[in-house]
Backbone as a printed PyTorch tensor [residue, N CA C, xyz], in Angstrom:
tensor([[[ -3.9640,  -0.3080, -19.5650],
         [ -3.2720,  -0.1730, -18.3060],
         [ -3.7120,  -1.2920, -17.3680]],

        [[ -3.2840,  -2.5240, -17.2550],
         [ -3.7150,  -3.7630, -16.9840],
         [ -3.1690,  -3.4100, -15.2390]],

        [[ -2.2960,  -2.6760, -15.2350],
         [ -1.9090,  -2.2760, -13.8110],
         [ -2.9840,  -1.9520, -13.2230]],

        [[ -3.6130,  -0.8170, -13.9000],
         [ -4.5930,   0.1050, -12.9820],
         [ -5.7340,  -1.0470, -12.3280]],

        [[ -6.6190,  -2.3130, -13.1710],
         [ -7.2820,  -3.1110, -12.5140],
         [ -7.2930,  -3.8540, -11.4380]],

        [[ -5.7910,  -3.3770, -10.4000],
         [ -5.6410,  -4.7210,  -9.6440],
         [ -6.2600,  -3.9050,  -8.5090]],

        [[ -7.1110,  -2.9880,  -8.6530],
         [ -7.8880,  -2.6200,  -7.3470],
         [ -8.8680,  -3.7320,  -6.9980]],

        [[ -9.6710,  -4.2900,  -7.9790],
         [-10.5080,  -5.0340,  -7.6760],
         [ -9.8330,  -6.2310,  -6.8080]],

        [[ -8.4620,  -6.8280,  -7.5400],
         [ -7.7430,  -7.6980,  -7.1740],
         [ -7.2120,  -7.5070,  -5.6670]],

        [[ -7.1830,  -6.4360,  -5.2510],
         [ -6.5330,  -5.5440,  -3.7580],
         [ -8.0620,  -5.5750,  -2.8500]],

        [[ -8.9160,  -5.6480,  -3.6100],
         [-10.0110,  -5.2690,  -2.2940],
         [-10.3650,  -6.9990,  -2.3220]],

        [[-10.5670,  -7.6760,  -2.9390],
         [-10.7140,  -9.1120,  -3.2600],
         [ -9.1710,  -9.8930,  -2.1060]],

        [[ -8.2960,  -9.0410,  -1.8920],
         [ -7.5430,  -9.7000,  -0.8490],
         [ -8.2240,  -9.0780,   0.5200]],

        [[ -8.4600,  -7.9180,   0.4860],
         [ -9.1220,  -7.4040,   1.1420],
         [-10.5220,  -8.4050,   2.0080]],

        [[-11.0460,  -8.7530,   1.2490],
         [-12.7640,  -9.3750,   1.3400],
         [-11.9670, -10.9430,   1.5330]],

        [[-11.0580, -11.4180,   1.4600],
         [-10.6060, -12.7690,   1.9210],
         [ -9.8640, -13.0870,   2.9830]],

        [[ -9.9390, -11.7600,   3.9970],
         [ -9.2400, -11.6530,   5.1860],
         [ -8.2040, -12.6790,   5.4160]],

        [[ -7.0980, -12.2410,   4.3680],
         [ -5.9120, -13.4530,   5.0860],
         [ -5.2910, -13.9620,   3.9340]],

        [[ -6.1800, -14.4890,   2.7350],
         [ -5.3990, -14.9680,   2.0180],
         [ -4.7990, -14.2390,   1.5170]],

        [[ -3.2230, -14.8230,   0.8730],
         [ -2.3600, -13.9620,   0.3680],
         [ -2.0280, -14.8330,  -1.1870]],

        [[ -0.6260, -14.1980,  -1.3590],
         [  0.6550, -14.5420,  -2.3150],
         [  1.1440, -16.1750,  -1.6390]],

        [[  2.0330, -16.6750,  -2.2750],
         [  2.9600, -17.7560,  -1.5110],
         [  4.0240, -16.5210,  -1.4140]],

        [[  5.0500, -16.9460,   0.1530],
         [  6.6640, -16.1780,   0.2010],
         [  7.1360, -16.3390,  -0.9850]],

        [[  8.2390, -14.9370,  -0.6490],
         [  9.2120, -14.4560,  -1.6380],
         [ 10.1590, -14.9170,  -1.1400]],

        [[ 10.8880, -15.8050,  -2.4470],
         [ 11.9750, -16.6610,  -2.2940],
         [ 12.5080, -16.2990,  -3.4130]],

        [[ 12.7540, -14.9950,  -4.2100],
         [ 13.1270, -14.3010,  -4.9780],
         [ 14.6980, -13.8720,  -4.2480]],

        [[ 16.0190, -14.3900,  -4.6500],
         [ 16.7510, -13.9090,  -4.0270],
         [ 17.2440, -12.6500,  -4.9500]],

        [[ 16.5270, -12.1760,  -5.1790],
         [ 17.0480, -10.8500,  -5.8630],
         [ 16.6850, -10.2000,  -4.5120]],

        [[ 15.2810, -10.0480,  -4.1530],
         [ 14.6710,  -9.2020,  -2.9150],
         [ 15.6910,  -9.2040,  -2.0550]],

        [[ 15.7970,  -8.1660,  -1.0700],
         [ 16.4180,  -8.0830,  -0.3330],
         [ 15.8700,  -7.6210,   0.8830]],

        [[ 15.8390,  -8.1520,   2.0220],
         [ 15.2000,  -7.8480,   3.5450],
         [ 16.1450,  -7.3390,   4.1890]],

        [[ 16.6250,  -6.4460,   5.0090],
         [ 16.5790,  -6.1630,   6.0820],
         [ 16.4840,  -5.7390,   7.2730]],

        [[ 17.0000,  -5.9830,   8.3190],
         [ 15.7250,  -5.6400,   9.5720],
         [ 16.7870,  -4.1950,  10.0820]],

        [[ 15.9150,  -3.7550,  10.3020],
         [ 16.3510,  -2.0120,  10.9050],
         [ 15.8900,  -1.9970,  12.4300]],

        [[ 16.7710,  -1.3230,  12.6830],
         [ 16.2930,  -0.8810,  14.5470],
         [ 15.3290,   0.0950,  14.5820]],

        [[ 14.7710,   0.5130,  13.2630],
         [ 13.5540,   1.1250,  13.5680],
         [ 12.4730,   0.6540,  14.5650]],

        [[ 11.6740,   1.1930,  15.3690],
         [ 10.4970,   0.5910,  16.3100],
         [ 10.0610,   2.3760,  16.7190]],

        [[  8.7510,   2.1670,  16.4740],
         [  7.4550,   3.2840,  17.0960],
         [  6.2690,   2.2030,  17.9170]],

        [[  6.4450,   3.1100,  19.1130],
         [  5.5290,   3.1670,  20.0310],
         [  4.0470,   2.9790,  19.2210]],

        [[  3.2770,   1.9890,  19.3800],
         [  1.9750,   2.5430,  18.7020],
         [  0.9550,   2.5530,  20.1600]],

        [[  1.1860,   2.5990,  21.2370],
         [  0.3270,   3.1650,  22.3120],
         [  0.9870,   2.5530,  23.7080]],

        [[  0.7740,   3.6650,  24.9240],
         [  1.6190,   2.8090,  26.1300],
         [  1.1090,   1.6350,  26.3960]],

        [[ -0.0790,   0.6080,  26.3860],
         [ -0.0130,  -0.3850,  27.0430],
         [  0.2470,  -1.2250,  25.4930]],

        [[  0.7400,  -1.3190,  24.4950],
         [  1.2430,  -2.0490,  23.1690],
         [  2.5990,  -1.6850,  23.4330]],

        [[  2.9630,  -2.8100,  22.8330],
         [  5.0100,  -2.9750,  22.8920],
         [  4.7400,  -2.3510,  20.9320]],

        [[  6.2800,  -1.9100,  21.0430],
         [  6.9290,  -1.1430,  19.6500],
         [  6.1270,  -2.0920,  18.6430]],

        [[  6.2760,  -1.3900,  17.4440],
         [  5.9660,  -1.9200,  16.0950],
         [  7.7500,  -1.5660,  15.8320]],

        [[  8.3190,  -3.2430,  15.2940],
         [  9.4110,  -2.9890,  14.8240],
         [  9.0170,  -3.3180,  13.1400]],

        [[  9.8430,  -2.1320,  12.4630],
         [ 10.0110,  -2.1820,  10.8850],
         [ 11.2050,  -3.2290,  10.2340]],

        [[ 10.7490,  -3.5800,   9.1010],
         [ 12.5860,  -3.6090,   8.4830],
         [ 11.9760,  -3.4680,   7.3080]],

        [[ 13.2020,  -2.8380,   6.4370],
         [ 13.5650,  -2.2410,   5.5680],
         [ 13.5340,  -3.6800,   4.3850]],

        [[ 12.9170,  -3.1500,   2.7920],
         [ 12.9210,  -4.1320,   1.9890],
         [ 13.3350,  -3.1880,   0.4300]],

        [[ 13.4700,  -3.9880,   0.1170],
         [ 14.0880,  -3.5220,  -1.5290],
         [ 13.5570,  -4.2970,  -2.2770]],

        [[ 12.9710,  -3.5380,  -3.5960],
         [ 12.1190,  -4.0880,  -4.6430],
         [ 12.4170,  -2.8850,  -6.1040]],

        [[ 12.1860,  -3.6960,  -7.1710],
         [ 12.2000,  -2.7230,  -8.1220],
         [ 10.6640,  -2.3270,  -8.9430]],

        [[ 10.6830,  -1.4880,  -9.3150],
         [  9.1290,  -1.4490, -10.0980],
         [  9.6440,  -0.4620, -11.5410]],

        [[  9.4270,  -0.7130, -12.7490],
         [  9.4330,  -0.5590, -13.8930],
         [ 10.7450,   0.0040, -14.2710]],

        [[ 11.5850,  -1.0560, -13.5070],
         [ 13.4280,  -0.4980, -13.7030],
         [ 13.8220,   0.1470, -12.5930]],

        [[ 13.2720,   0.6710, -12.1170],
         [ 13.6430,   1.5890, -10.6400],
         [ 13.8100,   1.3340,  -9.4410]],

        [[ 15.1010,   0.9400,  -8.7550],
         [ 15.3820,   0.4010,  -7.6090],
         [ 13.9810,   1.4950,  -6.4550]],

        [[ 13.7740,   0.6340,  -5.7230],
         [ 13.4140,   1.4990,  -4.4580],
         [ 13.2020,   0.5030,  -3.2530]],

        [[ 13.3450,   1.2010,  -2.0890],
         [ 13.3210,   0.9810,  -0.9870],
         [ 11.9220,   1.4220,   0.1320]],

        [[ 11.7550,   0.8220,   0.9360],
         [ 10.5550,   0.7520,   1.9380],
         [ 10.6060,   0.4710,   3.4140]],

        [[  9.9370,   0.8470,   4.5070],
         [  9.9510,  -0.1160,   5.6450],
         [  8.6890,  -0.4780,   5.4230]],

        [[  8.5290,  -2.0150,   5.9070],
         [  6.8190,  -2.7920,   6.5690],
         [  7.2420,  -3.1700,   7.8460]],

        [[  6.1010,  -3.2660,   8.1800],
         [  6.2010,  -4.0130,   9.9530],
         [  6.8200,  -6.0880,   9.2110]],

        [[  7.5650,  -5.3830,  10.7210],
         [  8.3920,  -7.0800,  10.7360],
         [  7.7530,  -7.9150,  11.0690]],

        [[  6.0170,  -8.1420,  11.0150],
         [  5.7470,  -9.4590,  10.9930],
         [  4.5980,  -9.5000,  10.0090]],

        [[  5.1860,  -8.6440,   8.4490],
         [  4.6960,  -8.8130,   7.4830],
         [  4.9080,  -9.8020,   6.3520]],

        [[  4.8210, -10.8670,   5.7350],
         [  5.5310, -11.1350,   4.3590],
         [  5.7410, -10.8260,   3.8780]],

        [[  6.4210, -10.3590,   2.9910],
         [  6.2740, -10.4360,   1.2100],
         [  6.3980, -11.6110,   0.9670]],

        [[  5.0980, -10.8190,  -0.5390],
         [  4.4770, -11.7510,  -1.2110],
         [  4.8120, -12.1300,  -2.5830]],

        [[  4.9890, -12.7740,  -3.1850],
         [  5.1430, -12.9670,  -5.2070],
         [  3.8990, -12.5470,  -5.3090]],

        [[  3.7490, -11.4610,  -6.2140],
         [  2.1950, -11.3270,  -6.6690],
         [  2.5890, -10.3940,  -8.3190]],

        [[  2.3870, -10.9440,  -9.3850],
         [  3.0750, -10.1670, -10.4240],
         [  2.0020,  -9.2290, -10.9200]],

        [[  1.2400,  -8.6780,  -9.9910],
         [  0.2110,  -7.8640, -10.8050],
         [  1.0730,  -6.0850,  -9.9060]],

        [[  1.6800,  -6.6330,  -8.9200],
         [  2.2260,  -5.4420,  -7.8040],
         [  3.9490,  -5.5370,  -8.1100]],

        [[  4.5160,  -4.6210,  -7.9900],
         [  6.3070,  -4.1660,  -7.9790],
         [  6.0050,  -4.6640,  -6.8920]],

        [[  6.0070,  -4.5740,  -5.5060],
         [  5.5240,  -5.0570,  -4.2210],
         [  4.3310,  -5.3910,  -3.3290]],

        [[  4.4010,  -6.2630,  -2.8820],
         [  3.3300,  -6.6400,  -2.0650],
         [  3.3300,  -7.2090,  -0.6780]],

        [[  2.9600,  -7.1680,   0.4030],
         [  3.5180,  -7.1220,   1.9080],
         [  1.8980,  -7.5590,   2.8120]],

        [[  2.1240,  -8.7500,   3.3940],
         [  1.0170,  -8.5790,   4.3260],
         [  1.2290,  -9.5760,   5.7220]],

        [[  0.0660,  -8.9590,   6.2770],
         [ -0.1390, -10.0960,   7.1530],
         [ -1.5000, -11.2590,   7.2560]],

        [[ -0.7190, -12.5180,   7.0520],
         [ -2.3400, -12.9100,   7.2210],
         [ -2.9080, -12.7630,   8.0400]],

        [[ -2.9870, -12.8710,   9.4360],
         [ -3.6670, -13.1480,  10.4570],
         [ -4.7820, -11.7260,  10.4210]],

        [[ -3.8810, -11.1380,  11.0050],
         [ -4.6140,  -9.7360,  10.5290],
         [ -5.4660,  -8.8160,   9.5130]],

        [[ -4.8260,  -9.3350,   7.9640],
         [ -5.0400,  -9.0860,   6.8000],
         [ -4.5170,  -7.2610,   6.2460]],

        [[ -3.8820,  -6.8400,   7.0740],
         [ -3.4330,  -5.7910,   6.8930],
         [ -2.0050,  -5.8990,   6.0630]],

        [[ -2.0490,  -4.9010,   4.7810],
         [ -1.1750,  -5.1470,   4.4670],
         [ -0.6410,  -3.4590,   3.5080]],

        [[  0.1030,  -3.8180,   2.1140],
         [  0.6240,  -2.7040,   1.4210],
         [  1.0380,  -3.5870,  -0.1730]],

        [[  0.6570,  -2.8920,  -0.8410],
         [  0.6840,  -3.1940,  -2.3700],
         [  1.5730,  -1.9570,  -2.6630]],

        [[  2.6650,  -2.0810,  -3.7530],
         [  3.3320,  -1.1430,  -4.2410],
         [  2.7640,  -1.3070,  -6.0930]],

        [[  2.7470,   0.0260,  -6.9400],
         [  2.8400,  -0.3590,  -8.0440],
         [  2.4290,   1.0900,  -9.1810]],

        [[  3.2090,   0.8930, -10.2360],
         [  3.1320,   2.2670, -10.7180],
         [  3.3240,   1.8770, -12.4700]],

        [[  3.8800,   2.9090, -13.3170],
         [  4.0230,   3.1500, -14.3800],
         [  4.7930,   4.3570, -14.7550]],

        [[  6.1670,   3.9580, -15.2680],
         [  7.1980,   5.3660, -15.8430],
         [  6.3460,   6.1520, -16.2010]],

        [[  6.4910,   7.8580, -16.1190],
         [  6.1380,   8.5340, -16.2250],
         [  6.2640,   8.5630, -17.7150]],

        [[  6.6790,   8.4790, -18.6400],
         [  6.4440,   8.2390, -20.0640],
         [  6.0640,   7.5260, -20.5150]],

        [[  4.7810,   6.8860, -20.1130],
         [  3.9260,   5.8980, -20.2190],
         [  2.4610,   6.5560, -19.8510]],

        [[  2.5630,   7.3550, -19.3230],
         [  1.3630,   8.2170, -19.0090],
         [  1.2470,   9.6790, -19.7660]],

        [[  0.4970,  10.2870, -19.8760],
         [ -0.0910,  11.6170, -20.0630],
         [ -0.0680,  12.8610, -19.0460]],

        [[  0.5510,  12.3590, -17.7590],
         [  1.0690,  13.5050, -16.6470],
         [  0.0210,  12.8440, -15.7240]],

        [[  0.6880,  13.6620, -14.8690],
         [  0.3370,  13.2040, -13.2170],
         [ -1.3400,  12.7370, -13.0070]],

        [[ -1.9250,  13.8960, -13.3530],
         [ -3.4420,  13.9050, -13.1900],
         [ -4.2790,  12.8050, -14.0720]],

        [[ -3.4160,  13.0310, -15.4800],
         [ -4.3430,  11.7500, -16.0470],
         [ -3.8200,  10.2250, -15.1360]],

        [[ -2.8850,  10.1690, -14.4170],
         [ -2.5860,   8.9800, -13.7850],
         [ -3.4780,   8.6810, -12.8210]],

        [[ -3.6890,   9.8110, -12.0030],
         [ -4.1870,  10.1470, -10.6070],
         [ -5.6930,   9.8990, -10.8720]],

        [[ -6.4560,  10.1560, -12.2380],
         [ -7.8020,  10.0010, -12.6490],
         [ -8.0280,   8.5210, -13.0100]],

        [[ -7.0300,   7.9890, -13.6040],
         [ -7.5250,   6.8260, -13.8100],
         [ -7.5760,   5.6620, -12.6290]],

        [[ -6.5960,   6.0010, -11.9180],
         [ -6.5960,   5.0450, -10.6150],
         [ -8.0910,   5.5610,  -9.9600]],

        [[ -8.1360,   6.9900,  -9.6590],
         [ -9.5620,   7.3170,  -9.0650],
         [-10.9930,   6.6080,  -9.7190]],

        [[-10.8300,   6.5450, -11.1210],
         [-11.6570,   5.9180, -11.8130],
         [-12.3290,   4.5340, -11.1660]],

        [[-10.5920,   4.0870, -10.9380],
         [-11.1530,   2.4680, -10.4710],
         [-11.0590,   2.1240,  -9.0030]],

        [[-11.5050,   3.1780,  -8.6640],
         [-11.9820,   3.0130,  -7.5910],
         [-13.5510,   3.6020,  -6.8230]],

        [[-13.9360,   1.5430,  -7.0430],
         [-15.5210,   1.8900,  -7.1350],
         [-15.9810,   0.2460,  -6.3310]],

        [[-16.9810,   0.1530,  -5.9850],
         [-17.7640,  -0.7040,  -5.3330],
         [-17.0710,  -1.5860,  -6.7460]],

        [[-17.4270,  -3.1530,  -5.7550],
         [-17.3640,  -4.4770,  -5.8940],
         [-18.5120,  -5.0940,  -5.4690]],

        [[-18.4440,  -6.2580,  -6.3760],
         [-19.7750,  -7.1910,  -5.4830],
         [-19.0590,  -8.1330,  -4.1520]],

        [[-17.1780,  -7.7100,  -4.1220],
         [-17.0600,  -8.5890,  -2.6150],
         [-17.0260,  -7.1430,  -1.5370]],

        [[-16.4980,  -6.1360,  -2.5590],
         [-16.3740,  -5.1080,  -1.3030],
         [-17.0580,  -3.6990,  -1.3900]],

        [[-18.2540,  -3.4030,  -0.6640],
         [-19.0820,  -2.1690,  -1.1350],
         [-18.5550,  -0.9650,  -0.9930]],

        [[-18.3090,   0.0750,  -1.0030],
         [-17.2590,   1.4860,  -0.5880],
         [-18.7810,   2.2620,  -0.1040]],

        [[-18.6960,   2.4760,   1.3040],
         [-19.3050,   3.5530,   1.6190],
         [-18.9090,   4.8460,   1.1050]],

        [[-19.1650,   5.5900,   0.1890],
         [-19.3610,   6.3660,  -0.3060],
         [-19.1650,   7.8640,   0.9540]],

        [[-19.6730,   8.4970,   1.7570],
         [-19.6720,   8.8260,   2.7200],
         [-18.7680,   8.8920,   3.0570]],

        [[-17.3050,   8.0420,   3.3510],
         [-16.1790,   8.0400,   3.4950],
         [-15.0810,   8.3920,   2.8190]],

        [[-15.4490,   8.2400,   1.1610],
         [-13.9980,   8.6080,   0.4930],
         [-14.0000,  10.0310,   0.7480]],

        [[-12.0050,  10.2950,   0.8700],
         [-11.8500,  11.6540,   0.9600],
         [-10.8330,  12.0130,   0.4170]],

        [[-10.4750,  12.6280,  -0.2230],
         [ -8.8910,  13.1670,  -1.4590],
         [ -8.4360,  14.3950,  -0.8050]],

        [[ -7.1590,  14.0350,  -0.5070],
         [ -6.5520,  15.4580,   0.0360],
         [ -5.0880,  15.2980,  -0.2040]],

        [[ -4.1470,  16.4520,  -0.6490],
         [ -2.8840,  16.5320,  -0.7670],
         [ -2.3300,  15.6090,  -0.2590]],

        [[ -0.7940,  14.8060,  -0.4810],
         [ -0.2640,  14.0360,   0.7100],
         [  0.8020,  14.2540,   0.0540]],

        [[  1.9590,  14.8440,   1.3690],
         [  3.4310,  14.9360,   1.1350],
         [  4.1670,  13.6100,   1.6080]],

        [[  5.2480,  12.6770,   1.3710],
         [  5.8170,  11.7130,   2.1010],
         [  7.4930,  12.6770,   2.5030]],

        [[  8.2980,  12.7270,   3.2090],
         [  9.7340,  13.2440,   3.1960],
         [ 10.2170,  13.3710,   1.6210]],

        [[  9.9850,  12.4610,   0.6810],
         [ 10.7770,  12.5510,  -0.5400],
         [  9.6870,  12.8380,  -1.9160]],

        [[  8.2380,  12.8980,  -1.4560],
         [  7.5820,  13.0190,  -2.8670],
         [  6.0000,  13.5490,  -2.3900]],

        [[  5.5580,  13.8590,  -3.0140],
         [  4.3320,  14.3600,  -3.1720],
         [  3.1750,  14.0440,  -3.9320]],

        [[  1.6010,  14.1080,  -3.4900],
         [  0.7400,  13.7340,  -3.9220],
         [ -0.3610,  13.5860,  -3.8190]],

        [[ -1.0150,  12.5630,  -4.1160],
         [ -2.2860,  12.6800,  -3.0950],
         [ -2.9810,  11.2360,  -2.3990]],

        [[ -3.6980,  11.7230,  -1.2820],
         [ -4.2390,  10.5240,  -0.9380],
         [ -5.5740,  10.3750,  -0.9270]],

        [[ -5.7730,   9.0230,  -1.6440],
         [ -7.7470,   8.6190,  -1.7110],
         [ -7.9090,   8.0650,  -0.3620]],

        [[ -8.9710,   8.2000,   0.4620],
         [ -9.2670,   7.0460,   2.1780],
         [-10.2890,   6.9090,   1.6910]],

        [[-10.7230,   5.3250,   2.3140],
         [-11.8830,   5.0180,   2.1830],
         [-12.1960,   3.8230,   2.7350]],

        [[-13.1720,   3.7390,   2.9200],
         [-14.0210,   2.5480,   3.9900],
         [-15.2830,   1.6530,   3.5210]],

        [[-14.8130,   0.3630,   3.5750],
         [-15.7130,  -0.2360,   2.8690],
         [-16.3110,  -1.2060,   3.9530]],

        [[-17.0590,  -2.6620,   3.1520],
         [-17.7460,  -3.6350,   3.7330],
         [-17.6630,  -4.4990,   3.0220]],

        [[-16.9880,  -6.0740,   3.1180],
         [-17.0690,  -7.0680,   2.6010],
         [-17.6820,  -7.9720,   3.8280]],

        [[-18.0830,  -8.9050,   3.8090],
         [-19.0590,  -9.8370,   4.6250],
         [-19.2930,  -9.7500,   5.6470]],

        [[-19.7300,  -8.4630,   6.0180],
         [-19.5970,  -7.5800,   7.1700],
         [-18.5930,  -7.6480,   7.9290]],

        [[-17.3880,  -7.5300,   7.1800],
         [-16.5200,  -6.7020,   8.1280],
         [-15.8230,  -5.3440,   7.0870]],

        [[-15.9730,  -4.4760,   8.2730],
         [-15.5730,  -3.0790,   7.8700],
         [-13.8470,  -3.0300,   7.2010]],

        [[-13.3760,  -2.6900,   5.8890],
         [-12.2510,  -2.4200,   5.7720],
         [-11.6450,  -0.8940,   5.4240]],

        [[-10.2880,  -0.7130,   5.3430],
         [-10.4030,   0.7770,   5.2530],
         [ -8.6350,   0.0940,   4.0320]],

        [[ -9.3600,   1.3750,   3.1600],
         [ -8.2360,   1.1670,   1.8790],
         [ -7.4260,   2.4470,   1.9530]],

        [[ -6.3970,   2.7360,   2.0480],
         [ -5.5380,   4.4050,   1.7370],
         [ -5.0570,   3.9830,   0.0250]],

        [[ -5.1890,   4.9280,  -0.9050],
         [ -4.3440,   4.9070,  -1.9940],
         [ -3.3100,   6.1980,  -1.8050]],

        [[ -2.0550,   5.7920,  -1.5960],
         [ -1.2610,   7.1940,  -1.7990],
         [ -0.5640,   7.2470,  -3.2400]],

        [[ -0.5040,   7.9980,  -3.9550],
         [ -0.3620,   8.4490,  -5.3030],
         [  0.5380,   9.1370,  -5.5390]],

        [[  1.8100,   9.1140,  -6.1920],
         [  3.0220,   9.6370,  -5.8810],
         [  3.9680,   9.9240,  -6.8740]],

        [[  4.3820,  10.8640,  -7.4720],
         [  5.4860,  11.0980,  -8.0830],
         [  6.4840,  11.2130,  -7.7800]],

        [[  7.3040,   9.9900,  -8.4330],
         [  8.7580,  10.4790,  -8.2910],
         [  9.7970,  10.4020,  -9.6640]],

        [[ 10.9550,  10.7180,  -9.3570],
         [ 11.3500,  11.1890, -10.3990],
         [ 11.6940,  10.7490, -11.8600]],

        [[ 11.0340,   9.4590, -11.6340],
         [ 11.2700,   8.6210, -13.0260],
         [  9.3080,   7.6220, -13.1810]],

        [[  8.4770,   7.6230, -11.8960],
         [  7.8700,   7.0760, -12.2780],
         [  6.2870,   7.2920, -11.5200]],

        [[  5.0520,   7.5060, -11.8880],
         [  3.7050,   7.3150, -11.1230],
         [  3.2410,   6.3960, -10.0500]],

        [[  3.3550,   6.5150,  -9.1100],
         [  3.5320,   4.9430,  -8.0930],
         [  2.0840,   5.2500,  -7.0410]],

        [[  1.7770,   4.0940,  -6.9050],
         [  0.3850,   3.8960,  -5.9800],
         [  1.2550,   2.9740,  -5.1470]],

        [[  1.1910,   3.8070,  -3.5640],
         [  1.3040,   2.6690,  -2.4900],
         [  0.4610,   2.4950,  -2.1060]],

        [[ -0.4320,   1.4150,  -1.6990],
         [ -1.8030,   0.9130,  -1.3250],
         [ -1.5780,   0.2630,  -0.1710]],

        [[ -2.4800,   0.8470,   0.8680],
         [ -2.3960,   0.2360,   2.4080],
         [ -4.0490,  -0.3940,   2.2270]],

        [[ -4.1580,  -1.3990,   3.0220],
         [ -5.3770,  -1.8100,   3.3460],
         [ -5.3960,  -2.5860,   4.9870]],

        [[ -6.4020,  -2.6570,   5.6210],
         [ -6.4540,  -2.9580,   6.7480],
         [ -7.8380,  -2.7420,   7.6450]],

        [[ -8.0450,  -3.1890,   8.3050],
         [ -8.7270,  -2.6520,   9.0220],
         [ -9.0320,  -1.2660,   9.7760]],

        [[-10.2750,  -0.5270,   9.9120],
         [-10.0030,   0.6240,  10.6290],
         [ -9.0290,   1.0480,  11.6210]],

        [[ -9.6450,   0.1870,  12.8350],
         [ -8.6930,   0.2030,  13.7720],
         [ -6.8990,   0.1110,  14.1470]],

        [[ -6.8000,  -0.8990,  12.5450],
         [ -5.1980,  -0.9510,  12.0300],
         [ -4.7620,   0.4170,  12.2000]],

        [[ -5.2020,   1.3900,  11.2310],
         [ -4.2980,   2.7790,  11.1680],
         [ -5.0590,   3.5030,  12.2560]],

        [[ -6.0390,   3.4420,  13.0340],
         [ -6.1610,   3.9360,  14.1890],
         [ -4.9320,   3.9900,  14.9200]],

        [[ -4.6560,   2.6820,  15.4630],
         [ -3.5230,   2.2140,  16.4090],
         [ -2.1010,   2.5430,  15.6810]],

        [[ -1.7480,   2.1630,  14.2560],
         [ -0.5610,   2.6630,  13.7640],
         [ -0.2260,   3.7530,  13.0360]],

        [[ -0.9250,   4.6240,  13.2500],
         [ -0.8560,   6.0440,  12.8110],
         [  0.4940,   6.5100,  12.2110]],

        [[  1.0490,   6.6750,  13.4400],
         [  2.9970,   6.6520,  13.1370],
         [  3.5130,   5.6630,  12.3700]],

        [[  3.7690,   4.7040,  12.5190],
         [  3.8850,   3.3480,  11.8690],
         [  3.4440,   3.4450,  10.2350]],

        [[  2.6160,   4.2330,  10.1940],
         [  1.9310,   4.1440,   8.8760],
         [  2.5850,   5.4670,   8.2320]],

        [[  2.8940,   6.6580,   8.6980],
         [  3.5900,   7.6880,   8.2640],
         [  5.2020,   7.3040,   7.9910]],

        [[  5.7810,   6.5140,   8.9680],
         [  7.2400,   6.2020,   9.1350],
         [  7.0490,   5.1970,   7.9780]],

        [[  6.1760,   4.2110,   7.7870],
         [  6.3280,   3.5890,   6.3640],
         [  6.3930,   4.5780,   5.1980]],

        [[  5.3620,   5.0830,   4.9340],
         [  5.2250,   5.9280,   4.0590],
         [  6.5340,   6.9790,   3.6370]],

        [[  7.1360,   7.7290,   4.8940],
         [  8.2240,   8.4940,   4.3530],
         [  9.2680,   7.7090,   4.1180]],

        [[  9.3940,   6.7300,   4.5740],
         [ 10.9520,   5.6980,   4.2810],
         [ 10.3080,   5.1020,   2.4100]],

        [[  9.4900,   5.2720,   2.1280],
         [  9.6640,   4.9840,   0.6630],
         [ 10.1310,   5.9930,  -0.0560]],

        [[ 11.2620,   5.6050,  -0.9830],
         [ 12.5150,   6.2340,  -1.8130],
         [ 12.9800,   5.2990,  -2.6420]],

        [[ 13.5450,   6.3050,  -4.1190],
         [ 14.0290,   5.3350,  -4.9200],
         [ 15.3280,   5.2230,  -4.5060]],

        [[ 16.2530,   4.4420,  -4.8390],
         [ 18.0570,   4.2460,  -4.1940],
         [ 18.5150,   3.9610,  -5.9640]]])
């Protein structure tokens, strides 16, 4: 499952605050911008979304990221989305469900690999697994908080079945990122669907 390793590869973007993919100049992808916008606090102006389309193991699906994210070419992810400046971003990526052994053996092996690095340490203390519903699927979510060259990062794995395939959406960012985009980060999350 050459998929399941790109955690190391995700916290390693993580621990390089910024570097990315080169743009997607894939004209298959498709962008566009939605009048979506959430408040992420009164003295901050809206977080506006737009809407992107990507496929992962045959399966059309759809997403919002914040509109001053990239996408990225990265062939280890169905999707990949960030910002440099910031380094906050979202990895999409999964495996047909007939490719696996059921939900849990999916859900174990991703948990598996998720473990300290020599760029990024996981405070331990922090990981926490608890149910997670999105509007269209169900599952669960790993949180957790690490340290690469002293700066603090915080990883979400959400883990997800849907009806043709095992999918990990992977947020990473800084603490304070999903502090401040709380909503932003839920309104992403439920706008992922297959079409």
């Amino acid at each position: 499952m050459k998929k399941i390793f790109i955690l190391t590869l995700l916290l390693g973007v993580l621990a390089a605050c910024g570097s990315g993919g080169t743009n997607e100049t894939d004209s298959s992808e498709k962008q566009t911008e939605v009048s979506s916008s959430v408040e992420t606090s009164s003295s901050e102006k809206k977080s506006e979304l737009k809407e992107v389309d990507f496929q992962l193991e045959g399966t059309n699906y759809k997403v919002k990221i914040l509109d001053n994210w990239e996408v990225l070419q990265d062939e280890e992810f169905a999707f990949s989305a960030s910002n440099e400046e910031t380094s906050d971003g979202l990895m999409i990526y999964g495996l047909k469900k007939t490719d696996v052994d059921g939900f849990d053996t999916f859900k174990n092996k991703i948990r598996e690999q998720i473990t300290s690095t020599e760029d990024f340490q996981i405070n331990e203390e922090t990981v926490n697994e608890e149910a997670y519903q999105t509007t269209h699927y169900k599952g669960v979510l790993y949180d957790l908080t690490g340290n690469s060259e002293g700066m603090n990062g915080k990883v979400r794995f959400y883990i997800v079945e849907t009806e043709t395939d095992y999918v990990v959406i992977n947020m990473i960012g800084l603490p304070s990122f999903f502090e401040r985009n709380s909503e932003v980060v839920d309104e992403m999350l439920n706008s992922f669907v297959a079409i």
